[in-house]
C-alpha positions in Angstrom: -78.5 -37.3 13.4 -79.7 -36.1 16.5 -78.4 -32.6 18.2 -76.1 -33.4 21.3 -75.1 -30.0 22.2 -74.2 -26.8 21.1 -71.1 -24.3 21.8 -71.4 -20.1 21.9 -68.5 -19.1 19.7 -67.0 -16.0 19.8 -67.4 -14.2 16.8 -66.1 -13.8 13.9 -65.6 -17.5 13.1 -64.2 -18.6 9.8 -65.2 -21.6 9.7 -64.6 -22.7 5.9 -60.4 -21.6 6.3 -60.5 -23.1 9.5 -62.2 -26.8 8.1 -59.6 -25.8 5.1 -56.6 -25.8 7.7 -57.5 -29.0 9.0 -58.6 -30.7 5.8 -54.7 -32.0 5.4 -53.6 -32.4 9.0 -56.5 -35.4 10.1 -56.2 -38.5 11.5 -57.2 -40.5 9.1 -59.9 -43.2 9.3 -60.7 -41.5 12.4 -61.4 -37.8 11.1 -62.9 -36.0 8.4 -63.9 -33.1 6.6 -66.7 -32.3 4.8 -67.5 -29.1 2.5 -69.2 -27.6 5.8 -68.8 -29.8 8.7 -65.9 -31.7 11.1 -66.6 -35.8 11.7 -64.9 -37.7 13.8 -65.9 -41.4 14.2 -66.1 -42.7 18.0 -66.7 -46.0 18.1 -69.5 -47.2 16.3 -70.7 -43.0 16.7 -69.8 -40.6 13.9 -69.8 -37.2 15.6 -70.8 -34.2 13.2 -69.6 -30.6 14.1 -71.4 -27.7 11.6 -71.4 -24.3 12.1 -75.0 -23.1 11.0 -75.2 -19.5 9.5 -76.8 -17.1 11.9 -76.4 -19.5 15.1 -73.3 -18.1 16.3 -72.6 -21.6 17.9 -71.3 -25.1 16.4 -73.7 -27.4 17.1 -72.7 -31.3 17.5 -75.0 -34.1 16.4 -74.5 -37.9 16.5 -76.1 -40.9 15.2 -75.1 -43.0 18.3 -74.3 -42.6 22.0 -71.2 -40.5 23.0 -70.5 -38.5 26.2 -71.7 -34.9 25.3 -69.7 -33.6 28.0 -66.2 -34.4 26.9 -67.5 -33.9 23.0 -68.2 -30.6 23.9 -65.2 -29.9 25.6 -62.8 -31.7 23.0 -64.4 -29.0 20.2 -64.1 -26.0 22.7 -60.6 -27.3 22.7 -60.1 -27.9 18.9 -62.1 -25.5 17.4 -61.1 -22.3 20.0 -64.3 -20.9 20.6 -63.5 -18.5 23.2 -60.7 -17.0 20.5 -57.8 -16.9 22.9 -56.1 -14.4 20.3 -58.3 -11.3 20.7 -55.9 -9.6 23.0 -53.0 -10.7 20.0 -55.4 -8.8 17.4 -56.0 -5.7 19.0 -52.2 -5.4 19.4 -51.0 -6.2 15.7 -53.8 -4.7 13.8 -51.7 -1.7 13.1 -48.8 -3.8 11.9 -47.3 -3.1 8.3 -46.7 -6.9 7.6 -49.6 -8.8 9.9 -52.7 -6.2 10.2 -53.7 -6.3 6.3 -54.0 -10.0 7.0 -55.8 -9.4 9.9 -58.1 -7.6 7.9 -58.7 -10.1 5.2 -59.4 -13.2 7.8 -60.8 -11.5 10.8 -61.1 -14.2 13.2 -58.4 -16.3 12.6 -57.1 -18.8 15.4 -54.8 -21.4 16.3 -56.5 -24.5 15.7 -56.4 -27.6 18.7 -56.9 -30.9 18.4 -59.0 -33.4 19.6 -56.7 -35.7 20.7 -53.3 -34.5 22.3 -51.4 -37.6 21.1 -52.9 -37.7 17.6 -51.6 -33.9 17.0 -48.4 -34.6 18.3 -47.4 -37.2 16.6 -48.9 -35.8 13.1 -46.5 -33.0 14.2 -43.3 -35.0 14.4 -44.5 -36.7 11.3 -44.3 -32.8 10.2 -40.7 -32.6 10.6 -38.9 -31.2 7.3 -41.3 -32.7 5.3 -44.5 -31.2 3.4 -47.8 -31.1 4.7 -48.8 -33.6 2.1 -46.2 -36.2 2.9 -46.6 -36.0 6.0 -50.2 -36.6 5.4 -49.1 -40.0 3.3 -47.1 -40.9 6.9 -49.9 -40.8 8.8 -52.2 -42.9 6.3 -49.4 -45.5 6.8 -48.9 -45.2 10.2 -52.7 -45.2 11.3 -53.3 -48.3 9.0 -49.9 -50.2 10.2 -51.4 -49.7 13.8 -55.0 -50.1 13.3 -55.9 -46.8 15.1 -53.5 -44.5 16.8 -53.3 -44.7 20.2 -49.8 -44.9 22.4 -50.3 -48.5 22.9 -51.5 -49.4 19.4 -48.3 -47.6 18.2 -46.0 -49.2 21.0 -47.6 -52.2 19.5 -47.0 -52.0 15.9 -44.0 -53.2 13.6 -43.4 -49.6 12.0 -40.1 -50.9 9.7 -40.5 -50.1 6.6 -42.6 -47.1 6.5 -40.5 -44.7 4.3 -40.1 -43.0 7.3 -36.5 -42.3 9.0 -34.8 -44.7 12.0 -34.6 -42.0 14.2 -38.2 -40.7 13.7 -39.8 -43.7 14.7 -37.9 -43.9 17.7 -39.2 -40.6 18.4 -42.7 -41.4 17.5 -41.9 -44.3 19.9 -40.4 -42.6 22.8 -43.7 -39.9 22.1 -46.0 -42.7 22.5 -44.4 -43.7 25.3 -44.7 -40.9 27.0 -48.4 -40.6 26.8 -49.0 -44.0 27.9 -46.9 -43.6 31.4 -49.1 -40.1 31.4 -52.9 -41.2 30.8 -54.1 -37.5 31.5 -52.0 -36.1 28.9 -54.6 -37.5 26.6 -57.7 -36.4 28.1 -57.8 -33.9 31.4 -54.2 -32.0 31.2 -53.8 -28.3 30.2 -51.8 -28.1 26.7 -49.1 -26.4 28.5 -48.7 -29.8 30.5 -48.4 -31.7 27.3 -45.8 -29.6 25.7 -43.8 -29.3 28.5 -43.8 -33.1 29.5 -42.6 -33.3 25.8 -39.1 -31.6 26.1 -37.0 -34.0 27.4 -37.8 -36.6 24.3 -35.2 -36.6 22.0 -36.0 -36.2 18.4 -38.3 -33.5 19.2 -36.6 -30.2 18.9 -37.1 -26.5 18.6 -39.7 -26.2 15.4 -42.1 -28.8 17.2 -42.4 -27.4 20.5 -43.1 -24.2 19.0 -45.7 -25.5 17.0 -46.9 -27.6 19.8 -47.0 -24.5 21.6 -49.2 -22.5 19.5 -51.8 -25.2 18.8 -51.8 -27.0 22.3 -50.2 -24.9 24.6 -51.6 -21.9 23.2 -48.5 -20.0 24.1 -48.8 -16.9 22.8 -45.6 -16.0 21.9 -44.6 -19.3 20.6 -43.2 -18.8 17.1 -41.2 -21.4 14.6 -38.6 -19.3 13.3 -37.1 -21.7 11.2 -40.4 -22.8 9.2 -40.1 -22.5 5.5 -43.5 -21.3 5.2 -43.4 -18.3 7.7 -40.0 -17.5 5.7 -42.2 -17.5 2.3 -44.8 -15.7 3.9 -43.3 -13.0 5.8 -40.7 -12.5 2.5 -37.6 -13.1 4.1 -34.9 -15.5 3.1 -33.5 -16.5 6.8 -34.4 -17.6 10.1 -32.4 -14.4 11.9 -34.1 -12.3 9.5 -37.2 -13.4 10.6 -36.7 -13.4 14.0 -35.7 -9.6 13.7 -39.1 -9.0 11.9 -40.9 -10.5 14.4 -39.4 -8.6 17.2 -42.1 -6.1 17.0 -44.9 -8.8 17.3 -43.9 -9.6 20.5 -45.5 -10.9 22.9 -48.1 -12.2 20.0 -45.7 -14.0 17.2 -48.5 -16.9 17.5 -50.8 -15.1 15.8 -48.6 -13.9 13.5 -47.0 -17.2 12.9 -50.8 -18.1 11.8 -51.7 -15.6 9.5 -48.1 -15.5 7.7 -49.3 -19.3 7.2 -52.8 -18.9 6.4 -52.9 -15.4 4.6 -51.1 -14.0 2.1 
């Protein structure tokens, strides 16, 4: 493969929770994750993303033409390299419940995504369902559709899917959305995305948070009602959580991430 480009990361960067993170949430067909590296196929291209020890920057290579400029902005985007949570760090390391995680995963950061659509629509696939089923949707839906793009999806027959009426229709409505909104998927700021996305029906509360933290990178965004930051932060309700995380205001983000990711 030959080197396209490389991005400065800000350091520390751990890379092997943060390829673990993603492992379960690809597109599949599309994405992939190796035991040290981040593919994505483009085209004919398969883009490789690795994290060489002592580099302090990913490095891209390719074994076909791409544009390196939007590559390398893509993995800024997906990979965080400018760590948009070290002001949230500073401010919770001293917190009963969130700094020993800080301490355990320094570095720690809300993955993006590559693709706007592909993580929103992996995220309504998300809805009260595990990570691994929703995995099992997406398989289904990417190889119903033959790829996953709004019109490929406004395309498709998605009847019998084992998924719900109504979440199709959102899915639907989702694609829809992006397709009336071409720079949703390329040029707009996160914040655009999530905000163009409240008005759909079928998406609610828990996905605009978690929207929010990975493509808005709203800082205070926080899914109160998620059964894993229940299990991990110990409580059995979504008031009593909300009354923990009253101190980690104005950072619940990056709490939200490390009661996922650390325990």
């Amino acid at each position: 493969m030959k080197t396209v480009g490389e991005l400065p990361v800000t350091a520390p960067l751990p890379w092997a929770p943060l390829l673990a993170y993603l492992n379960p949430r690809l597109t599949p067909q599309i994405e992939r994750v190796t035991a040290d590296a981040y593919e994505r196929q483009l085209g004919g291209t398969t883009l490789r993303v690795t994290f060489p020890p002592g580099t302090g920057c990913l490095r891209l290579q390719a074994d076909g033409p791409l544009d390196a400029d939007d590559a390398l902005r893509r993995v800024a985007r997906l990979f965080d390299v400018a760590d948009d949570a070290r002001e949230a760090r500073v401010a919770l390391r001293d917190d009963p419940v969130i700094g020993p995680r800080l301490a355990r995963l320094p570095g720690l950061r809300a993955m993006g995504a590559w693709c706007p659509f592909e993580l929103c629509v992996r995220t309504v696939l998300g809805q009260q369902v595990t990570v691994v089923a929703a995995g099992t949707l997406m398989q289904r839906l990417v190889a119903r559709c033959g790829g996953l793009t709004p019109p490929s999806v406004l395309a498709a027959d998605l009847s019998a899917m084992g998924m719900p009426g109504r979440r199709v229709e959102t899915v639907r409505r989702l694609a829809a959305v992006f397709a009336d909104n071409p720079p949703l998927l390329n040029t707009a700021p996160g914040s655009e995305t999530v905000s163009a996305l409240q008005a759909v029906a079928g998406i609610g509360p828990w996905t605009l948070a978690y929207l929010g933290i990975r493509l808005g990178r709203q800082a205070d965004a926080f899914p109160h009602t998620d059964v894993g930051l229940l299990r991990g932060a110990g409580v059995t309700s979504p008031s009593a959580l909300l009354a923990l995380a009253e101190s980690w205001r104005p950072y619940r983000a990056l709490a939200a991430l490390y009661l996922w990711n650390v325990p």
